[in-house]
N, C-alpha and C positions, 0 to 999 in steps of 0.2 A: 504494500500500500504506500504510495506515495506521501513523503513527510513525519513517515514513522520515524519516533527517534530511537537511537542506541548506540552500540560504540564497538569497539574492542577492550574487555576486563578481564585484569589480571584480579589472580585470588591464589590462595593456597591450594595444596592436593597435596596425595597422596605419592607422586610420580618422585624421584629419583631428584630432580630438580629442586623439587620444591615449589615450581610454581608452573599453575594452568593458566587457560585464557579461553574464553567464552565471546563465540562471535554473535553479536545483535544486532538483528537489519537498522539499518541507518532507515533508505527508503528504498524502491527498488522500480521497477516502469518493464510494462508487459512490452517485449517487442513487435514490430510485424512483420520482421523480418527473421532469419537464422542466421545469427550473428557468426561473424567466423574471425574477425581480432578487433581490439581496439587501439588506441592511445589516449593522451590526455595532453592538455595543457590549455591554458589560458584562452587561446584562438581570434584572433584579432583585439584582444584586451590583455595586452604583454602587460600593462600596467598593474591588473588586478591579482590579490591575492588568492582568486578562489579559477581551481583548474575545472577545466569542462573535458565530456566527456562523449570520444569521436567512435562509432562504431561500425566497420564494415560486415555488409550482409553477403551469405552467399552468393544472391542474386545482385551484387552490385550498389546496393543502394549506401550511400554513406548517411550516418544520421549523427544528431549533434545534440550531446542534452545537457544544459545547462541546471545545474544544478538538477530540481525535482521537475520541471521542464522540457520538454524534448523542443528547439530551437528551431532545428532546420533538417530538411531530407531531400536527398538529389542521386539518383543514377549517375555511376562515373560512365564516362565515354570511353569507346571501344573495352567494353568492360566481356570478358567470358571466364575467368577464375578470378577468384581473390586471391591477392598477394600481402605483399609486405607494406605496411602503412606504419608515418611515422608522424612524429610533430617535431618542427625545428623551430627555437625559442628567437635563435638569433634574428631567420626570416618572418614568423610570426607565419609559419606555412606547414602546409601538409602533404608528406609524399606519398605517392605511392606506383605502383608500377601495373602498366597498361598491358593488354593481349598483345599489341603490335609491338612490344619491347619496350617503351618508352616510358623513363621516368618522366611521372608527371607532379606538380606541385602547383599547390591549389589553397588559396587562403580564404578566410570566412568574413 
């Protein structure tokens, strides 16, 4: 459910260590696609302190969800398998790699 809160919490156990951790949905967004990688970062807001979140679908489609939001959704061109996707902070851009071979880089 979008907006749930929770975290990652440490506690004691029984383990060897000494210490467990307990994961708690933050929030979470149904896709409509099948996702196959993501990245993260900022995305034309190098400025802000809060990373968004870029997710390639099988079928091509990239989506962008800001925060508990989903921002934006586009088909990459000449798209036929998913590859490698990246975010560079420096360019404030997003790579990824095309059927025809071609790196492509793509900002929001």
């Amino acid at each position: 459910r979008p907006g749930e809160a929770g975290g990652l919490v440490s506690g004691e156990s029984d383990l060897a260590s000494g210490v467990a951790y307990d994961l708690k949905l933050i929030y979470q967004h149904r896709l409509k696609h099948t996702a196959y990688n993501m990245c993260q970062g900022p995305f034309g807001r190098a400025s802000t302190q809060t990373d968004f979140i870029c997710i390639q679908s099988l079928d091509g489609v990239v989506t962008i969800y800001e925060n508990e939001v989903q921002s934006y959704a586009c088909y990459l061109p000449e798209f036929l398998l998913p590859g490698p996707i990246a975010y560079c902070r420096q360019l404030d851009a997003i790579f990824t790699a095309s059927s025809a071979r071609f790196v492509q880089c793509f900002r929001y």
